[in-house]
N, C-alpha and C positions, 0 to 999 in steps of 0.2 A: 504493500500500500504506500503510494506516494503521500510525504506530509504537506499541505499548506506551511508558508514561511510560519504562519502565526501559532499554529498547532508545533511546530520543530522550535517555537521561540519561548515555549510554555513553560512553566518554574518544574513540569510534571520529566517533560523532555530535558532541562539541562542540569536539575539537582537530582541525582539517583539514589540506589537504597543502595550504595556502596558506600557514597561517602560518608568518609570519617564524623563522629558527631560534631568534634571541633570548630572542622572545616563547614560544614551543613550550617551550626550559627549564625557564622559570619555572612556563607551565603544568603541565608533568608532574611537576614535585617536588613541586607546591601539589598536584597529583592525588594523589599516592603520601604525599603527609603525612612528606615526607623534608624535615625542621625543619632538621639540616643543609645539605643541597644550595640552599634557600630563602634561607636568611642568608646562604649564600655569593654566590649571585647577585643578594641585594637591595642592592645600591648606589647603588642612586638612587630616588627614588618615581615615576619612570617605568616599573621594571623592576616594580614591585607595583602598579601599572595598567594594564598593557599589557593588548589584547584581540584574542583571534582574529577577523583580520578577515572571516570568515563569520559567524561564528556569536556575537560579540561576549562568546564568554567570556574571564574574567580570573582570574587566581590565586585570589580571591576564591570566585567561584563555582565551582572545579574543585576548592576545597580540600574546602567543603562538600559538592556536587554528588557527590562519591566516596563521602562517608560512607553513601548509600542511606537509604532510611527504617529507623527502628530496629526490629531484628530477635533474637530468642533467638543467634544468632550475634555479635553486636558482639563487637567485640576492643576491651578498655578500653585497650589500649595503645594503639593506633592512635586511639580516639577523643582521648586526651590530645594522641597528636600533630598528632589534626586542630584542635585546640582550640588548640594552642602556634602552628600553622603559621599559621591565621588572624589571632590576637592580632602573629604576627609584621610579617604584610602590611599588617593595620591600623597597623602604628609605622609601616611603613616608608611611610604616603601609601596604600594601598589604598581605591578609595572606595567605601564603603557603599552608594552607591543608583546607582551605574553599574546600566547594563541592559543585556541581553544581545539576543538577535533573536528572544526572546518576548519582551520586554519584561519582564521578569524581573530585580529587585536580586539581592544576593547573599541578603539577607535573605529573601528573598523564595522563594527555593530554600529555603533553611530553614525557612520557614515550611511550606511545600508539604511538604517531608520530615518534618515531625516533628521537629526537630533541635531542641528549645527553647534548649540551651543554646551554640548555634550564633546561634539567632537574638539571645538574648540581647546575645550582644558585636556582633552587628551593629547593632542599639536605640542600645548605650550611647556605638558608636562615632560614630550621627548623632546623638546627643544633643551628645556634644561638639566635632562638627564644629559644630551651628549653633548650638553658645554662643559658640563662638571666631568664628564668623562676625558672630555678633552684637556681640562687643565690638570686634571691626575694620571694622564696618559696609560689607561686601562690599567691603574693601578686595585687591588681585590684585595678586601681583607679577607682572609682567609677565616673559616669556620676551625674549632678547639674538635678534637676529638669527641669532648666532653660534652658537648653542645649538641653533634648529632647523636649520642649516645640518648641523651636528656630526650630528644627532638621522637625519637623511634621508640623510649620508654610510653610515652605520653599518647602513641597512637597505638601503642599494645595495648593501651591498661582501659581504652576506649570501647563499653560495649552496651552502650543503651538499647533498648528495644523499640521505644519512641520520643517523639521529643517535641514539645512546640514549646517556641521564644516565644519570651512575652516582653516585651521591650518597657524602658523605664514610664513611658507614660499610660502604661495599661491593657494597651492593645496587641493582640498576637501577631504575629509574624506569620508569613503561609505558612502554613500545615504540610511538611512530608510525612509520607509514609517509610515504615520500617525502617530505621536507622540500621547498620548491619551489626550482627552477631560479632563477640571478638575474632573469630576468625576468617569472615569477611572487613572486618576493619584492617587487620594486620596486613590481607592481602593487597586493598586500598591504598595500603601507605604507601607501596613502593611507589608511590607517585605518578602522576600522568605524563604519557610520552606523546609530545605532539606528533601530530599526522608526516609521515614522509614524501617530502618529495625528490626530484631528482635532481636537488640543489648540487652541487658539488662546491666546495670554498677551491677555488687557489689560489696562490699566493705567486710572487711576482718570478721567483725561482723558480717553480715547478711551470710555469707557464713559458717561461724563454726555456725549460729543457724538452717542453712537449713537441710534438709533431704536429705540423699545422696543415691543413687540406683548405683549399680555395676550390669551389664548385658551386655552381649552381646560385650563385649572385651571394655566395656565403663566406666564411671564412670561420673555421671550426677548430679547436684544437683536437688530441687527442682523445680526450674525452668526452667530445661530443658537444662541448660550450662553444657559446655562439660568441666569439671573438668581434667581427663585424660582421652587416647585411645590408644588403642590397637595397630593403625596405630605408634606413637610415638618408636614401642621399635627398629626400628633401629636406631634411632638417640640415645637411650638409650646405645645400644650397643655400637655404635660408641664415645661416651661421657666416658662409662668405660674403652676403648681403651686407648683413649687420656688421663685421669685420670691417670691410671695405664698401663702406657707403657711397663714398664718389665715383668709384670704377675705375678711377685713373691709372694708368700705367704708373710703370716704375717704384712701385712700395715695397720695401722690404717684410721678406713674411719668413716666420715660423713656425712649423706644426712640428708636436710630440706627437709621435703614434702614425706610421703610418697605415697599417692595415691593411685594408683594400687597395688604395691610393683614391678613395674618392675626393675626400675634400683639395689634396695635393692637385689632383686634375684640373679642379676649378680654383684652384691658386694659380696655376700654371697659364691658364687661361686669362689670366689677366694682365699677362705678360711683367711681372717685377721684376724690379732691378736685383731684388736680394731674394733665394728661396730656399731656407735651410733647413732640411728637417732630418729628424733623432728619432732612429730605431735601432733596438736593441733586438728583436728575434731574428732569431738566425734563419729562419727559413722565410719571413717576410723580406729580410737582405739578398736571400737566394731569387725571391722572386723576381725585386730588384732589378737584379743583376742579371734576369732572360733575356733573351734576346727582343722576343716581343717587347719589354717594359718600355713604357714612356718615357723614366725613369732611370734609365742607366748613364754608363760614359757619356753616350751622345748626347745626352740633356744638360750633364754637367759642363760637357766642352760646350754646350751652346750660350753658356752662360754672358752676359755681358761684359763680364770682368772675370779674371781668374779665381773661381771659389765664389762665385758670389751666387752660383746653382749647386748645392751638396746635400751630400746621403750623410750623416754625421752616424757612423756607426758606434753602437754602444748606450749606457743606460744613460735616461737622462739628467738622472742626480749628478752623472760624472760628467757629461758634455757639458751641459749648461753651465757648469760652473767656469769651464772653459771659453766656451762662446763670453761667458761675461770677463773673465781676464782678458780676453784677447779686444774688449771694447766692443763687441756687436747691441746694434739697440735695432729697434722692430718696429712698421708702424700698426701690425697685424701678428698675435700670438694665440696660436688653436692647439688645446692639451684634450689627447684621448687615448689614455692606455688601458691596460686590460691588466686584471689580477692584483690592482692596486686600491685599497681603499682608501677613506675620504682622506686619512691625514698624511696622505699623499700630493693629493689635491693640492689641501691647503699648506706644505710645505712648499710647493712650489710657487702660489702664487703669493706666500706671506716672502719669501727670502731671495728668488729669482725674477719675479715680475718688477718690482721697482727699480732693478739696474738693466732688464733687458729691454721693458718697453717702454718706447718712447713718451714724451709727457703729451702729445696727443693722440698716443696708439690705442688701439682697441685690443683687450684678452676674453677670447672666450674657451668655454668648453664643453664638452657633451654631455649635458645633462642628466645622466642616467640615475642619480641616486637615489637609491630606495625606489625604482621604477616599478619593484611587481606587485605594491597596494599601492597605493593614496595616502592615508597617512605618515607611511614614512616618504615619501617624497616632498610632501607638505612641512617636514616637519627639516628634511636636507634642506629645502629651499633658505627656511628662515633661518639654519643655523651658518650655511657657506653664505649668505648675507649679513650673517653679522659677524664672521670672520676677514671677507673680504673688506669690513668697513673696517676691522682692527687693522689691514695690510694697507690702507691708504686709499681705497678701490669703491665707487659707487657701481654697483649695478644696477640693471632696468633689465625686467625680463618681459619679454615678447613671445608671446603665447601663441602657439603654432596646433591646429589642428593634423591630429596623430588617423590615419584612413586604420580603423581597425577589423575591418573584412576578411582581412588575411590574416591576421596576429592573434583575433580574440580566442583561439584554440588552442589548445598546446598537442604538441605534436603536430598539427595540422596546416596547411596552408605555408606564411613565408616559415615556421616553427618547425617543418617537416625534417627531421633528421638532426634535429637540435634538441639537446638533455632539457631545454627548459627554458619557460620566457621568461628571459630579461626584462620586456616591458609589459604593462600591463594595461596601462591610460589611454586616453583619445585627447588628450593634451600637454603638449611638452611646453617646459619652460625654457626658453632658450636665451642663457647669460648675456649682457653684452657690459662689460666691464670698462670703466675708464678710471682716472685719478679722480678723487675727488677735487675740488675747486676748479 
């Protein structure tokens, strides 16, 4: 039997008679929006992440998940108190891009519902998780032995039969049924394993040691990630637009990354004086270097001046720092690598864009972060904005409609033969960087 979204969004469907009683509390008062009963039970930022282990909901998502899509019926009271109860869980350690057994954040339910100003504190809450993450540079306190010891006593010794919250101002909390036996609780605790999918992480080594295949308007590594595609060269286009707004000849330009060679093509085509660009894979070099390539010797002996058309092989923490000893500046800089995450990015445009581009050059780059939901891309946007304002950099992003006919499937269509989509949206945000003043 197939569920209507609202019968699968039901307190019956996402709180089970597995979960720990503990964890059941917090879920039901975060359900009921009983801001009382919540505080009472928040004492630790354990208790405002715990997740039913079926169905991987957490306080977070049961506080939202309740509100329903907005209806001529809302009770403004109850919305304040879904709005206070959440703001509460977020103090209390609640985390914003936990996921449930759809794979689904909290935000993410909110997005689905309509809830905008739901979603909102979930936005501002990962905004300030990954500034703080970023000024502690993934530093983790580590948990005592002693701790999880405590942590696994507490969900053995747990074996009500039933249970209904009665929050401090009198009234009950929904009603589950059967709390589980201890030996369904025990089971319970090993905690819940979000849903898999055919993620793969790499990291910037294992991607310059993989094997890379160019087919079919793709570019894939070894394991099947979609490095660059085909789909991309609008927003390529639209990226050399805003780069080089005049059209003019003779600009000196830079791209990291080259890939395909798409964006390079339409640099190429605007005939610059300067066109330098920094790759490091060994098999993007070989391609290079075919004889078909656009791209090779002969493009570089075409060059206007000796070197002033190159391949700068190698990474580009190591080039750039070169290109900048040697006095190179830019009036157009485009960064798109692969296997590198954000404090990549922002190393480079915090420590290399101020000596490389010029004081009326334009930096962009390819927008991908956090592309495969919405609120974490919502949430990259506002924090590399307010990075880039720490590195001296105003941007304006230009909002580019994404054709998602081909993409919205995985496996399917441009996705075919690729571990997984990268992007997920019908709207890219596409950077255009300058100095500020």
């Amino acid at each position: 039997m197939i569920l209507l979204d609202s019968e699968r969004d039901a307190i019956s469907a996402r709180i089970s008679e597995a979960c720990p009683p503990e964890i059941q509390k917090v879920l039901t008062a975060a359900w009921a929006h009983d801001v009382a009963t919540v505080k009472k039970l928040l004492d630790t930022p354990e208790a405002a992440r715990g997740q039913d282990p079926l169905t991987g909901e957490t306080p977070l998502h049961a506080a939202i998940r309740s509100c329903g899509p907005p209806s001529e019926d809302d009770d403004e009271a109850d919305l304040a108190a879904a709005r206070e109860t959440v703001q509460e869980l977020l103090l209390w350690g609640g985390i914003w891009n936990d996921v449930d057994d759809r794979n689904e954040t909290p935000g993410c339910v909110a997005h689905r519902l309509g809830r905008t100003e739901l979603y909102n504190l979930c936005v501002d809450a990962g905004v300030r998780a990954e500034m703080l993450f970023g000024v502690l540079e993934g530093y983790e306190e580590l948990e005592s032995d002693d701790e999880e010891e405590d942590e696994e006593d507490a969900h053995q010794e747990a074996g009500e039969s039933e249970m209904v919250v009665v929050g401090e101002d009198g009234e009950e909390a929904p009603e589950l049924i059967n709390v589980p036996t201890n030996g369904a609780a025990e089971e319970a605790s090993q905690g819940f394993v979000p849903p898999q999918d055919n993620a793969v992480d790499v990291n910037s080594e294992q991607y310059l040691r993989s094997k890379l295949t160019y087919s079919d308007g793709k570019l894939v590594d070894d394991e099947g990630n979609g490095v660059m595609m085909a789909w991309e060269t609008d927003i390529m286009r639209q990226s050399v637009d805003a780069l080089l707004p005049s059209k003019e000849p003779g600009k000196r330009i830079l791209n990291i990354g080259f890939g395909m060679g798409i964006i390079d093509t339409m640099f190429a085509e605007t005939k610059p004086a300067k066109h330098h660009i920094v790759e490091a894979h060994p098999g993007v070099l070989e391609h290079i270097s075919s004889p078909d390539s656009k791209f090779g010797p002969s493009w570089e002996a075409s060059a206007p001046e000796p070197g002033a058309y190159k391949i700068h092989q190698g990474k580009w923490q190591e080039v750039c720092v070169k290109l900048l000893q040697e006095g190179n500046v830019y009036d157009a800089i485009y960064f798109d690598t692969f296997g590198e995450d954000y404090s990549q990015l922002r190393m480079f445009f915090t420590e290399l864009i101020p000596g490389l581009l010029d004081s009326n050059g334009i930096f962009g780059f390819f927008n991908g972060l956090g592309a495969d939901r919405m609120i974490c891309y919502d949430v990259y946007t506002k924090v590399s904005e307010l990075h880039l304002a720490d590195a001296g950099l105003d941007v304006e992003w230009k909002v580019i409609d994404v054709d998602m006919s081909r993409l919205a499937e995985e496996g399917q269509g441009e996705w075919e033969g690729v571990r997984r989509r990268y992007w997920t949206l019908d709207k890219y945000r596409l950077p255009i960087c300058t100095f500020l003043g």
